[in-house]
SESEGU-617789 format. One record per residue (C-alpha): residue number from 1; chain; x, y, z. Coordinates in Angstrom, 3 decimals, always signed. Example, Ala and Ser with C-alpha at 12.3 -4.5 7.8 and 13.67 -1.06 7.14 Angstrom:
residues 2
NODE  num  chaine         u         v         w
NODE    1       A   +12.300    -4.500    +7.800
NODE    2       A   +13.670    -1.060    +7.140
This chain:
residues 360
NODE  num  chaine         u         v         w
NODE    1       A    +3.625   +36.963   +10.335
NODE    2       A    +6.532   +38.049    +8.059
NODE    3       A    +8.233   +36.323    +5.081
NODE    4       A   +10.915   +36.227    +7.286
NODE    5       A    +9.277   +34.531   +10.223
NODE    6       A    +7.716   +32.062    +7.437
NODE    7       A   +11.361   +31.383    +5.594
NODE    8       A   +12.400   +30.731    +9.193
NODE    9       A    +9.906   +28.123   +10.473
NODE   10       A    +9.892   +26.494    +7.155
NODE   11       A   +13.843   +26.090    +7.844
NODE   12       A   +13.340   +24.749   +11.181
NODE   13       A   +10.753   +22.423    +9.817
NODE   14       A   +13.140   +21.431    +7.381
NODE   15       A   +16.195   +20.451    +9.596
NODE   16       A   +13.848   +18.238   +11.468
NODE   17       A   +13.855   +15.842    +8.479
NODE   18       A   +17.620   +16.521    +8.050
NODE   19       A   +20.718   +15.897    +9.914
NODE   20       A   +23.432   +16.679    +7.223
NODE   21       A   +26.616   +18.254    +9.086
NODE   22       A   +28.865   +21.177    +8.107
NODE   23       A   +32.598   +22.243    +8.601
NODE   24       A   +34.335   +25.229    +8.099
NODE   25       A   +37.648   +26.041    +7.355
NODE   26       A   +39.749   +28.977    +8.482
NODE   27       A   +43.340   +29.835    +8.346
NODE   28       A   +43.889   +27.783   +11.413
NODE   29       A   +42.488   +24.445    +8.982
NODE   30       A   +39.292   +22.965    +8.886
NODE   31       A   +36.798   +21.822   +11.513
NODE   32       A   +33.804   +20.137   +12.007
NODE   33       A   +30.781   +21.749   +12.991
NODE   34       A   +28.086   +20.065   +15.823
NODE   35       A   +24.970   +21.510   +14.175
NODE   36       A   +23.210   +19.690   +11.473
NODE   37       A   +21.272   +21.226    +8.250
NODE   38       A   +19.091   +20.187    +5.777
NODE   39       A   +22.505   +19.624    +2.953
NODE   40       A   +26.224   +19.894    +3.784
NODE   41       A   +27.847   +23.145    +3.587
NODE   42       A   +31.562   +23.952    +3.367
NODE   43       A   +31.606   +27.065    +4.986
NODE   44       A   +34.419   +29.459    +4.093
NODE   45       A   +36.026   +31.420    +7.099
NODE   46       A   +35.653   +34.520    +6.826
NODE   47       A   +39.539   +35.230    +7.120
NODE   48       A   +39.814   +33.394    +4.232
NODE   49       A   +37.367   +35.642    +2.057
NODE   50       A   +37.400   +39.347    +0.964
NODE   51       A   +34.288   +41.502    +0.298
NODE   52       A   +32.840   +44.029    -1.836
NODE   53       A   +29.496   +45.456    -2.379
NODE   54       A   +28.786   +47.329    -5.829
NODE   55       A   +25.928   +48.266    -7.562
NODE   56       A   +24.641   +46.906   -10.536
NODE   57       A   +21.087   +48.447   -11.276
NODE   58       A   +22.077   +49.674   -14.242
NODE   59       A   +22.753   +46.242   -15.434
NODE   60       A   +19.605   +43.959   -17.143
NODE   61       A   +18.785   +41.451   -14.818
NODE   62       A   +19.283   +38.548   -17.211
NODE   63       A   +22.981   +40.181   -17.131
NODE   64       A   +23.577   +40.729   -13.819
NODE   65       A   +24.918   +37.682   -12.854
NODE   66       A   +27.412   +37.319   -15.658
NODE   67       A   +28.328   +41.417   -14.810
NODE   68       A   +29.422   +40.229   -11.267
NODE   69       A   +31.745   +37.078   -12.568
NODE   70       A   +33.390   +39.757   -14.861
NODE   71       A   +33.637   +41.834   -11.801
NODE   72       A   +35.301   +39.047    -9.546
NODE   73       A   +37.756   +39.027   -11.834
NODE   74       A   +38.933   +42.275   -11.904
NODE   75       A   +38.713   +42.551    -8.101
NODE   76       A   +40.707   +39.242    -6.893
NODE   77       A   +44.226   +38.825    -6.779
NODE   78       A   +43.902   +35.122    -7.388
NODE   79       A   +44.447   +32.523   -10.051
NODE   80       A   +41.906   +30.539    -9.268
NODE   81       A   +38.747   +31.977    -7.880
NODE   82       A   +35.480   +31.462    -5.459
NODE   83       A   +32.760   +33.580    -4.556
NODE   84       A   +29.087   +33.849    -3.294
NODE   85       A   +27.205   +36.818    -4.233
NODE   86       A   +23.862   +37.552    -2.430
NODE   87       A   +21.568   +40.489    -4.415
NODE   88       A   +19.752   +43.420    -2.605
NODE   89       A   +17.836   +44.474    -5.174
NODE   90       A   +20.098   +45.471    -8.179
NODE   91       A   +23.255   +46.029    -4.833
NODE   92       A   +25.670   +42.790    -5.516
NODE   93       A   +27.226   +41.453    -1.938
NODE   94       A   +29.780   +39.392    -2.909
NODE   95       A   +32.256   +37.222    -1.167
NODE   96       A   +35.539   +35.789    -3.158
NODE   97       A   +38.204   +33.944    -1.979
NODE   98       A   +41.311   +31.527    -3.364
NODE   99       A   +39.634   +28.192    -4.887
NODE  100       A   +43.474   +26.690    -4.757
NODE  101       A   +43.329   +27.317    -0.857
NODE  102       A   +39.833   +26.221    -0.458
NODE  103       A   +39.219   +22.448    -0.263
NODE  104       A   +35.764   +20.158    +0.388
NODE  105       A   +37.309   +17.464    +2.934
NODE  106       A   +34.319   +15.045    +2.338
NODE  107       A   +35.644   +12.990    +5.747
NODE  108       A   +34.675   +15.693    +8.151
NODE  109       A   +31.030   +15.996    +6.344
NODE  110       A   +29.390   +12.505    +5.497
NODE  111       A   +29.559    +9.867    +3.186
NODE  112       A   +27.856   +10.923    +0.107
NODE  113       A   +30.589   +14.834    +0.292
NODE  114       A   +33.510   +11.995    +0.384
NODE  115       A   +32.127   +10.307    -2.626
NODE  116       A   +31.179   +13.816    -4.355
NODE  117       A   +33.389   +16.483    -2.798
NODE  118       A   +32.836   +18.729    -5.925
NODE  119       A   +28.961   +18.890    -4.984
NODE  120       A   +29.298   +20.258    -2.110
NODE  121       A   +28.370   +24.005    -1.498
NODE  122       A   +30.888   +26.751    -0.583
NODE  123       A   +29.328   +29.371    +1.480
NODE  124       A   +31.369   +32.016    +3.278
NODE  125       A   +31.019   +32.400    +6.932
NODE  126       A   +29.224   +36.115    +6.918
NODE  127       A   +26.215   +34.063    +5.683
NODE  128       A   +25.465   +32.062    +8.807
NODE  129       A   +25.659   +35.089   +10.863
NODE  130       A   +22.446   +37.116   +11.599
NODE  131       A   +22.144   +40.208    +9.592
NODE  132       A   +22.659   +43.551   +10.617
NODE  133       A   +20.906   +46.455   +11.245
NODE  134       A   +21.511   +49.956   +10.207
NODE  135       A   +24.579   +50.935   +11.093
NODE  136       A   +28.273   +49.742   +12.266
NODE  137       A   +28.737   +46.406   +14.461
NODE  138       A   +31.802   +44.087   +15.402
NODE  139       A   +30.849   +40.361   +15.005
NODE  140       A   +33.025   +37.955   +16.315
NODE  141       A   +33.885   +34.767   +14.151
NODE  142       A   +35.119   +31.337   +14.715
NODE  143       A   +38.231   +32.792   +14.117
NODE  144       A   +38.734   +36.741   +14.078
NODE  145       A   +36.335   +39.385   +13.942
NODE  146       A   +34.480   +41.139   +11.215
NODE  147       A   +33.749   +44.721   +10.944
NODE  148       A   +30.660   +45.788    +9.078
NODE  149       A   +28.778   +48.488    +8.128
NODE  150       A   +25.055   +47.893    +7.029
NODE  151       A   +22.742   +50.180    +5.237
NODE  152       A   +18.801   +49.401    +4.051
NODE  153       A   +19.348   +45.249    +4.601
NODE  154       A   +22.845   +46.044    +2.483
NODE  155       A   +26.426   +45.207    +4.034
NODE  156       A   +28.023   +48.179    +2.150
NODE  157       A   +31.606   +47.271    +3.117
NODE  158       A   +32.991   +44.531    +5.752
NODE  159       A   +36.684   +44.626    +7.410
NODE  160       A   +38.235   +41.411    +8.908
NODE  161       A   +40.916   +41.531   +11.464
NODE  162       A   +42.197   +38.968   +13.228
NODE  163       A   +42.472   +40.546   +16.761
NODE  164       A   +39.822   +42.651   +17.897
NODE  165       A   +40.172   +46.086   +16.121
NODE  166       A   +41.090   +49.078   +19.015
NODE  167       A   +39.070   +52.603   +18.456
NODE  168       A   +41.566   +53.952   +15.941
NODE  169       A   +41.246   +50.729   +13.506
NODE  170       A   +37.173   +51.338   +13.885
NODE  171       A   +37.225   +55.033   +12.967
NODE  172       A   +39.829   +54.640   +10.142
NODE  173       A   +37.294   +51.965    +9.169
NODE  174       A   +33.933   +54.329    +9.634
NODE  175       A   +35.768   +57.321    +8.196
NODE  176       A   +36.616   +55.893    +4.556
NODE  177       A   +32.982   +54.598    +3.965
NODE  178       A   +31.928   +58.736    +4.970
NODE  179       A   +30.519   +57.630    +8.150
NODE  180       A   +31.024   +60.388   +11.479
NODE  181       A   +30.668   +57.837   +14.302
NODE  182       A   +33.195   +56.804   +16.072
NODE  183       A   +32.272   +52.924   +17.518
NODE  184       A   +30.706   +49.740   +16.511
NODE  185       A   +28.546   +47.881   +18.941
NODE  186       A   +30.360   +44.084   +19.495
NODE  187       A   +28.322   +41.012   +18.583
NODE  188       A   +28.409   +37.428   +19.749
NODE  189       A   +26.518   +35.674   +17.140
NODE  190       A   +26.111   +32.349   +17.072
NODE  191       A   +26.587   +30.612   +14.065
NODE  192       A   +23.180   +29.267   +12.438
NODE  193       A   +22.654   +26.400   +10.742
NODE  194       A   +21.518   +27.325    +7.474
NODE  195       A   +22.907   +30.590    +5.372
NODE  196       A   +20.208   +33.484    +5.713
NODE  197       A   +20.729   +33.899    +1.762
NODE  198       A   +22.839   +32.901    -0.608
NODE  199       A   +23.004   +32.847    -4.824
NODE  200       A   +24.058   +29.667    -6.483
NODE  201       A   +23.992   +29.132    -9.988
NODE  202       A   +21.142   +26.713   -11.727
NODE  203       A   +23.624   +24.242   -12.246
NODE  204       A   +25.022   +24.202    -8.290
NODE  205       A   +21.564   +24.199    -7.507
NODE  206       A   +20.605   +21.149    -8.878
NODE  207       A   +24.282   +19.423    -7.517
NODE  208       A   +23.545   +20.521    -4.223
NODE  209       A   +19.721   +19.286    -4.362
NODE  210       A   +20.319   +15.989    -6.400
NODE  211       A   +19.739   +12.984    -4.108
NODE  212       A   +16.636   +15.152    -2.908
NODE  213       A   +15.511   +15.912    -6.108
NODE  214       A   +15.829   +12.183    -7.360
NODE  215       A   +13.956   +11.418    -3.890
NODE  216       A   +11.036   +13.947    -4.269
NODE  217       A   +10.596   +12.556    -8.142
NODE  218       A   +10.598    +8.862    -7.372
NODE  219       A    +7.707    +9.857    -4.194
NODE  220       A    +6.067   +11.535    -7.015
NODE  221       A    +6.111    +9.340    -9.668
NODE  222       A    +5.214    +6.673    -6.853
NODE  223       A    +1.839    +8.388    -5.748
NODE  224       A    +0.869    +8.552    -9.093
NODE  225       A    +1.395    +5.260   -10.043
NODE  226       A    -0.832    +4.622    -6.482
NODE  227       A    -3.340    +6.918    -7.722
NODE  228       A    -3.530    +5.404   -10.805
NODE  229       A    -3.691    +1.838    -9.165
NODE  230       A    -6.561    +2.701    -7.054
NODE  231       A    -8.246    +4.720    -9.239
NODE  232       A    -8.047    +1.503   -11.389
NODE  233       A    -9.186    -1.328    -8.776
NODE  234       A   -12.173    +1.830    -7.600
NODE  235       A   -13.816    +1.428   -11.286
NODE  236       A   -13.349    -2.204   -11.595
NODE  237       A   -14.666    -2.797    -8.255
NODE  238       A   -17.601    -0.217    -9.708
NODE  239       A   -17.649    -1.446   -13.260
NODE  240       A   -18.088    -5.606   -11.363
NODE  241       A   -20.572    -4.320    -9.149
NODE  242       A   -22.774    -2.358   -12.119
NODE  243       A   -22.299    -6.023   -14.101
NODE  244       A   -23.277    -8.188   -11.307
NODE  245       A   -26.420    -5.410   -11.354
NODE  246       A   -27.180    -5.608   -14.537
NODE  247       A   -27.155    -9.894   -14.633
NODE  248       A   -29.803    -9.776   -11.888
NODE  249       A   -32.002    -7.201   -13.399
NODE  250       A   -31.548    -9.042   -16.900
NODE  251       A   -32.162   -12.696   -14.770
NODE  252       A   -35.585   -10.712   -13.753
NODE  253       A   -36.578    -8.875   -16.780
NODE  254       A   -35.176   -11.402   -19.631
NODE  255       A   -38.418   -13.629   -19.232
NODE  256       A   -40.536   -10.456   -19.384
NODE  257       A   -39.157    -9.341   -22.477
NODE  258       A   -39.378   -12.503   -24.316
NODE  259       A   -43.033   -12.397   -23.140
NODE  260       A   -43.774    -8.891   -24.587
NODE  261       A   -41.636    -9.889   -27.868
NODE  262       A   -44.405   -13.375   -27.973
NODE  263       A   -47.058   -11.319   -27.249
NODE  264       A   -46.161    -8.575   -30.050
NODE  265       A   -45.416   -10.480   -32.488
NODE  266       A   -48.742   -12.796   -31.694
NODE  267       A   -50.626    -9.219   -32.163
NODE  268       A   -49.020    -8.634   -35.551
NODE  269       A   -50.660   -12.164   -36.585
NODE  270       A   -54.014   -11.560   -35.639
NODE  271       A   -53.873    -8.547   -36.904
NODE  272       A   -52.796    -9.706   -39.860
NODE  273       A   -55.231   -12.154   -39.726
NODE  274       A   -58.531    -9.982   -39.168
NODE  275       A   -57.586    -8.216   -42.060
NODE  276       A   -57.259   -11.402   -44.100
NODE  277       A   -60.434   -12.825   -42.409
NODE  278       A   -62.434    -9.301   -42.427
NODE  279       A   -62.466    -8.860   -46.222
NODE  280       A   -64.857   -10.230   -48.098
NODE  281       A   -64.192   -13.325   -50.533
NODE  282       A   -64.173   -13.597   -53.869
NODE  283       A   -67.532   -14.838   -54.544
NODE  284       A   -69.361   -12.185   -52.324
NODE  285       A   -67.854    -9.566   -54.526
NODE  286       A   -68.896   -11.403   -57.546
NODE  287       A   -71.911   -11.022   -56.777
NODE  288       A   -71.749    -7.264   -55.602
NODE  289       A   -70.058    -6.198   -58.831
NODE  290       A   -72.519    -8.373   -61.184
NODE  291       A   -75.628    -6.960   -59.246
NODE  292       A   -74.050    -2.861   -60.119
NODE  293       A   -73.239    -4.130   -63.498
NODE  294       A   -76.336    -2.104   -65.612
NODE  295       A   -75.785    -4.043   -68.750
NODE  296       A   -76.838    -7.842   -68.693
NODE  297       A   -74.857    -8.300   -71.807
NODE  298       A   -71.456    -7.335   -70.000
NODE  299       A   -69.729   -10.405   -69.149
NODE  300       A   -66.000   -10.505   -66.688
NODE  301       A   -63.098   -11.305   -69.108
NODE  302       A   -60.723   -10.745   -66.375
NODE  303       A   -60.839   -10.989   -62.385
NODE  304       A   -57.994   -10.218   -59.759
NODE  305       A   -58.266    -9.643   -56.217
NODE  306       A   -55.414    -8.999   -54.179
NODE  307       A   -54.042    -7.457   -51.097
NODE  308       A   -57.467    -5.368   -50.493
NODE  309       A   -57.113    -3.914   -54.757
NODE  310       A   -59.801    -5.634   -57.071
NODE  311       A   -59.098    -5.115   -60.588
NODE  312       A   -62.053    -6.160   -63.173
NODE  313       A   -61.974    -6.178   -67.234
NODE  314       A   -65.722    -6.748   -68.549
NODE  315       A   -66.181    -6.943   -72.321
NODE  316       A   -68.892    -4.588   -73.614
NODE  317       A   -71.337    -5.640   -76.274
NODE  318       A   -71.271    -3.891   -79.728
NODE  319       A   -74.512    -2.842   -79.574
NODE  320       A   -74.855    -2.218   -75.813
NODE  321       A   -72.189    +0.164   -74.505
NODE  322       A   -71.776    +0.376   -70.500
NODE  323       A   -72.371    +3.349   -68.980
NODE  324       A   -69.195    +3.716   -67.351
NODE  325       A   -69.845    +6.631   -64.980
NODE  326       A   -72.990    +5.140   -63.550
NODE  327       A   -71.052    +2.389   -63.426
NODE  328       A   -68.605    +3.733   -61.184
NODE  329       A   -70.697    +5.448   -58.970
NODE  330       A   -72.935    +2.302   -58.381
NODE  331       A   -69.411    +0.946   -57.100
NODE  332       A   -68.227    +3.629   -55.043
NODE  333       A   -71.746    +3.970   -53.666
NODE  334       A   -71.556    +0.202   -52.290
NODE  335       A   -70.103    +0.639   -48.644
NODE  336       A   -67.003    -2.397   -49.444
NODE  337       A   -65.512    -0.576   -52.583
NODE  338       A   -63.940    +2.828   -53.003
NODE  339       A   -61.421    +5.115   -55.090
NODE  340       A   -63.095    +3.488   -58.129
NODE  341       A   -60.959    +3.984   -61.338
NODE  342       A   -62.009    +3.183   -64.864
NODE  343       A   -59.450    +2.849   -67.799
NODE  344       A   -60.040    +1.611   -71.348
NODE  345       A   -58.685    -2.144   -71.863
NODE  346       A   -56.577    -3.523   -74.074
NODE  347       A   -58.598    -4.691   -76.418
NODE  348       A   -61.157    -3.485   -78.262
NODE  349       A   -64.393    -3.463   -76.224
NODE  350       A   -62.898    -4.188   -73.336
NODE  351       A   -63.416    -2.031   -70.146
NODE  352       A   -60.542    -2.028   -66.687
NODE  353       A   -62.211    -0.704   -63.756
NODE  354       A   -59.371    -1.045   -60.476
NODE  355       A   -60.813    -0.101   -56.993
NODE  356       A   -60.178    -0.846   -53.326
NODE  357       A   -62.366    -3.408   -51.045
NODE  358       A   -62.366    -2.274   -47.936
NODE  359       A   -62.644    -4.804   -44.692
NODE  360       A   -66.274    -5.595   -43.168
């Protein structure tokens, strides 16, 4: 499949959401036309238009539009000027004609031309025909015929008469474009109902295309908010569904984990309290420490036990020191006591041994 047989099944596709009419207008006056498009046309006769074909390669493309306008004006005759120029690569077809004899009658097209004539495109008649192949060919128009001589998908130069040109009138026309032959096949081309190319400006573009464009925004702009919408409800349906979850596993579990909370902290206590319970009391170690002591003239000045540290001060005799390293290791050799530390007291005499009691 072509680009060409693509362009014209998307056009066909096109008209069958569309049923915007068209009218030309000749010398004879203007006319409605029966078949329908996808926008209103105007279409200029071609008796009404003139035609040249230059080439602008040489001219930047950014340029080349603005190159032709300066061109138009140096070709027409007129005051007041139309045209239409269609590009074959940098080859300029162009189309002009008098805007002062050239008017939109918005009655013969539909409501919306008669409320906006100005919007309403202006496309010469040459367009709607089919294109030509290499070579010279007659095409008759809704009013006269056109003589045309195509070259490479390029109408190189076009001749309008109003009766049908005789032999001489061809050759004349054949001979100043450097061509030898001497006829031009006659075509009967009916009219189609969308131009097989035409240039517009951004600005006629977007005139031509308005209500459309407005349309295809506000269907856009429309799904999205729809998307949105659902796309919305779909994770609050999700998000209600994932919370009415969550309260039944929480109505199962919540009475499992209070349980294991009780239970944990019940552990801690016992814990705590076999370590409270498993240590031995005050009195036991008394009686531990006074059965090491190797001095029976020592006597306890101080006593502290707390939190698993016993710290004891014993008072030494003058005459009778304590042997503080056997001391010591008669403590750290009893299986309750450990890391055994001896430091000299305050006082004078006085003796602080610190060491840990360990749990039975």
């Amino acid at each position: 499949m072509t680009l060409q047989d693509l362009q014209q099944r998307l056009r066909r596709l096109l008209r069958r959401f569309s049923a915007r009419p068209s009218a030309i207008q000749t010398e004879a006056g203007a006319e409605a036309l029966p078949m329908r498009s996808f926008q209103p046309h105007w279409i200029v006769g071609r008796g009404l238009t003139m035609y040249r074909c230059q080439d602008f390669s040489r001219v930047p493309r950014t340029r080349r539009q603005a190159a032709v306008a300066l061109q138009v004006s140096v070709w027409s005759p007129f005051a007041d000027t139309g045209w239409r120029c269609v590009w074959a690569g940098g080859k300029a077809m162009v189309w002009f004609w008098d805007a002062a004899d050239v008017n939109v009658q918005g009655e013969l097209l539909d409501k919306a031309a008669m409320e906006r004539p100005a919007t309403v495109s202006q496309v010469p008649e040459p367009l709607f025909l089919p294109r030509g192949q290499d070579g010279a060919r007659l095409v008759q128009c809704h009013d006269g015929y056109d003589l045309q001589f195509w070259q490479g998908g390029v109408l190189l130069d076009s001749l309008w008469t109003r009766q049908e040109p005789d032999e001489r009138r061809i050759a004349w026309f054949l001979e100043r474009i450097g061509e030898t032959a001497d006829e031009a096949l006659l075509v009967e081309a009916e009219m189609a109902p969308e131009p097989w190319s035409r240039s517009e400006s951004p600005v006629e573009w977007l005139r031509a295309r308005e209500t459309a464009i407005g349309v295809t925004c506000l269907a856009v702009l429309a799904l999205a908010g729809v998307w949105q919408e659902a796309r919305y409800w779909k994770m609050r349906l999700a998000t209600g569904g994932a919370a009415a979850d969550l309260t039944v596993v929480e109505t199962d579990v919540l009475p499992q984990l209070s349980a294991r909370g009780d239970f944990v902290d019940l552990r801690r206590r016992n814990e705590r309290l076999a370590e409270l319970f498993g240590q031995p009391s005050q009195a036991r170690l008394m009686g531990v420490v006074d059965e090491i002591l190797p001095s029976d003239t020592a006597v306890f000045r101080e006593w502290r036990f707390a939190e698993g540290e016993l710290a004891v001060v014993l008072v030494e005799d003058a005459e009778e020191a304590v042997d503080r390293v056997a001391f010591v290791r008669a403590l750290e050799a009893h299986p309750w006591l450990s890391g055994v530390r001896a430091e000299q007291g305050r006082r004078q005499g006085e003796v602080r041994f610190r060491m840990e009691v360990a749990a039975r």
